[in-house]
N, C-alpha and C positions, 0 to 999 in steps of 0.2 A: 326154364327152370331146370337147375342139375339132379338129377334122383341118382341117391348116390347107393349102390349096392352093398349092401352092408359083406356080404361073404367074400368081397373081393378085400377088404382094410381088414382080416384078420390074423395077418402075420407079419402086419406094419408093426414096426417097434414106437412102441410109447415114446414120450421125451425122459419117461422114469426110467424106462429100462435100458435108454442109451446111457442115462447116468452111471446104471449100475455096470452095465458093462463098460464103460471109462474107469469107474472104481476100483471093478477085481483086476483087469486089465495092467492100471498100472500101480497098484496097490501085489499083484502078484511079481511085475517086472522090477519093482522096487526093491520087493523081499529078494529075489535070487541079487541083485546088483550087491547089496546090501553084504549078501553071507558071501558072494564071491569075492568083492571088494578085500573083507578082513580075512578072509581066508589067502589070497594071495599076498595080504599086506603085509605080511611075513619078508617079502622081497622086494616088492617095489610098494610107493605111497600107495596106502589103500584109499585116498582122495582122488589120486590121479588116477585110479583102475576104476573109481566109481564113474566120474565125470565120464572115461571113455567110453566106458558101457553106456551110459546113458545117450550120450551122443549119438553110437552106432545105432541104440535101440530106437529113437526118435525117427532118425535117416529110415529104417526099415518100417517104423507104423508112417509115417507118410509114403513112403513107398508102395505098402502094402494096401492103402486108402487108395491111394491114384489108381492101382491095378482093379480096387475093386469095383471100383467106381467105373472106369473107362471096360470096363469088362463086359456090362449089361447096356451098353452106349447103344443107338443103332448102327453106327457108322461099325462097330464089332461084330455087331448081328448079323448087317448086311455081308460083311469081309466072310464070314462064315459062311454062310447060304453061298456064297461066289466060288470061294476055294475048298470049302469040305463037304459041299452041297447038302448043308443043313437042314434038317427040317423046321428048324426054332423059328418063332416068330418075334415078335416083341410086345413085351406085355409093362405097363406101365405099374403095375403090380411087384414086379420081380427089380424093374429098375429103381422103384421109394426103398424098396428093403435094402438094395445095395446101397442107395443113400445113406441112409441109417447106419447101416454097418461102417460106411468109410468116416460116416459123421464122428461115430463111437472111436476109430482109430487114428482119424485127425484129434479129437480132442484128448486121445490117451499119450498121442505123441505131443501138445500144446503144454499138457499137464508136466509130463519129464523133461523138458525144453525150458521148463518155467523153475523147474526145480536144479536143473543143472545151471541155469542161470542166478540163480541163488546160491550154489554151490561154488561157484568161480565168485560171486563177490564177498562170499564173508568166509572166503576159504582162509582158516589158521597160517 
């Protein structure tokens, strides 16, 4: 039988609160595309400055997922303790949190990837 310690799940992120930070996430990446887009639209299509944004910002929260994720890996832990002689261990604690966090920046990148995708098919 598993006896699960409860002071070790105390800084695992909810499934609510991955929501919410997908939400502000790209709910904030939106609002600057959004004001940067018409602000430069002056000069070039403010569609075509939205889309790229979007794009690169996608490319960079999956990026930024893979790193955080591969960051808390053992095979990282161990590369540290070898070459910067570490004192870290690995705690399966510290590695659900980076779950979560990369879970929140895959789905903040799915979410603008879905909407850029929307934006190339019913572009005017």
């Amino acid at each position: 039988m598993l006896i699960l310690q409860p002071h070790i799940y105390l800084f695992v992120l909810t499934r609510t609160q991955v929501l919410l930070r997908v939400l502000k996430i790209s709910a904030s990446l939106l609002f600057i595309d959004v004001l940067t887009a018409f602000l430069v639209g002056g000069v070039i299509d403010p569609f075509e400055t939205f889309g790229d944004m979007l794009l690169v910002e996608t490319a960079l929260l999956f990026l930024f997922a893979g790193i955080v994720d591969f960051g808390t890996s053992v095979a990282i832990l161990q590369f540290r303790r070898s070459v910067f002689n570490s004192k870290e261990t690995f705690s399966a604690q510290k590695r659900k949190e980076a779950e979560r966090r990369a879970i929140a920046l895959v789905s903040s990148g799915t979410v603008l990837l879905v909407i850029l995708i929307m934006l190339a098919k019913f572009r005017p």
